[in-house]
Structure formats: structure tokens, C-alpha cells
C-alpha positions as CSV (number, residue, x, y, z in Angstrom):
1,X,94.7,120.1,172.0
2,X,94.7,124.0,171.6
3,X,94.9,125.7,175.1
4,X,93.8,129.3,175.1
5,X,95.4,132.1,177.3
6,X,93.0,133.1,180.6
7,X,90.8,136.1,180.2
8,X,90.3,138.9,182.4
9,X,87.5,138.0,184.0
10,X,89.3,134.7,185.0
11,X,92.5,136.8,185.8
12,X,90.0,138.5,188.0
13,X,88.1,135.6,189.9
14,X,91.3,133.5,190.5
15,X,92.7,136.1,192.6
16,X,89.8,136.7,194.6
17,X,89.3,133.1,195.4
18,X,93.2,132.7,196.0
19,X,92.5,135.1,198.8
20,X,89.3,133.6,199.9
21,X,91.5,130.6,200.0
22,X,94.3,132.1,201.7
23,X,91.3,134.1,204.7
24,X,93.1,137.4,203.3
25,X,90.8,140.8,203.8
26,X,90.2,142.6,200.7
27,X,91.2,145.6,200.7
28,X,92.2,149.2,198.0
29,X,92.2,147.9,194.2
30,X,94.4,144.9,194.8
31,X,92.9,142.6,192.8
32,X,92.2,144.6,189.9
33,X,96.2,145.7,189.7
34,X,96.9,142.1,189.8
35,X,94.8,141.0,187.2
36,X,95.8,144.1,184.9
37,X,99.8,143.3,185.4
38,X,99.2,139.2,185.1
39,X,96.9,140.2,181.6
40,X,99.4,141.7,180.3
41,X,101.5,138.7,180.6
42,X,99.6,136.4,179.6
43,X,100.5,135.2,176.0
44,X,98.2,133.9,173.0
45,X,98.4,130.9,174.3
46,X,100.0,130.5,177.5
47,X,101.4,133.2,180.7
48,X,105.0,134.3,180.5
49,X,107.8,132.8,183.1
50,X,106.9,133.8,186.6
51,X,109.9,135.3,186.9
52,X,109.4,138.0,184.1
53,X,106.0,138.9,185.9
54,X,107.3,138.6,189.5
55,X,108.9,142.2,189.4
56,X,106.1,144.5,188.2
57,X,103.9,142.2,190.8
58,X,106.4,143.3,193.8
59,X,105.7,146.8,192.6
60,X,102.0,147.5,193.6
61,X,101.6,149.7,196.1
62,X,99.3,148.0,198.7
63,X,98.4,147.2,202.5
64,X,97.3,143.7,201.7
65,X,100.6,142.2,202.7
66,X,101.3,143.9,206.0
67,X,97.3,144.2,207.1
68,X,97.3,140.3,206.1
69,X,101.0,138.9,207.6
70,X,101.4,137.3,204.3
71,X,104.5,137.1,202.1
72,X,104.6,138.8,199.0
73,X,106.4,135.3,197.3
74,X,104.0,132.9,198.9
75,X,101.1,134.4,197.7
76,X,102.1,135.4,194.2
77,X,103.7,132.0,193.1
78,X,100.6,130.3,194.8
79,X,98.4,132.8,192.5
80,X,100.1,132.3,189.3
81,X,100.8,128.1,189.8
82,X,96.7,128.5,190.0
83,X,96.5,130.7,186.6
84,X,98.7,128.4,184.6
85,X,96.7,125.3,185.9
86,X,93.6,127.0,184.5
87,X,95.5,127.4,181.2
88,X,96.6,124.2,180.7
């Protein structure tokens, strides 16, 4: 069977319920740089390695970690373990 890469709009929605799921506060564009860094990774049929991603993920500039007290690792390989469920 023929797996097709996530779009946007699921990009999107998986990282707002991952922190719904995690009782994070939105906050700035977050999940909107999140989504445009893990789209651009994401293959015709499948996201790249983690690792490849994780740096340019470490790189946006936010409060959400520090108004949150959650880790930047925890909550990213949480996130993407979720994305390449959803493309499998």
C-alpha cells in the first residue's frame, strides 16, 4: 500500500493537539513555524530522519518552552513520532 506524505493542514492540526495533549498555552506563531519547517521535510512519500529536521526545529525563536517548562527534545520527538504515525 501507497502511503502519502502529510499535508499542511495536517502538519498544522497535529501540533496543536500535541500541545493540547501536552496542557501547553499557545502562544506567538509557534505552530505555524513548526508546521512550515516539518513541511519542508516531509518527503513524497514519507518525513526525513528526525535528526536532519531537529536542528532548524531548535532554531525558532519562541517563549513556548520557557512560559511552558517543557523541553525542547521531549516535545519535538513526541511531535514528529505522532507525524510519522499519521504517515504510515
Amino acid at each position: 500500500m501507497e502511503t502519502t506524505c502529510i499535508s499542511r493542514t495536517d502538519i498544522l492540526q497535529s501540533t496543536l493537539f500535541h500541545i493540547q495533549v501536552k496542557q501547553c498555552q499557545y502562544i506567538d506563531n509557534f505552530p505555524e513555524a513548526v508546521a512550515t519547517i516539518i513541511e519542508s521535510a516531509a518527503g513524497k512519500r514519507k518525513l526525513k530522519d528526525y535528526e536532519i529536521v531537529k536542528r532548524k526545529l531548535y532554531r525558532i525563536r519562541t517563549n513556548f518552552f520557557k512560559i511552558n517548562e517543557i523541553k525542547k527534545k521531549d516535545f519535538f520527538e513526541g511531535l514528529y513520532e505522532r507525524l510519522q504515525n499519521k504517515t504510515r
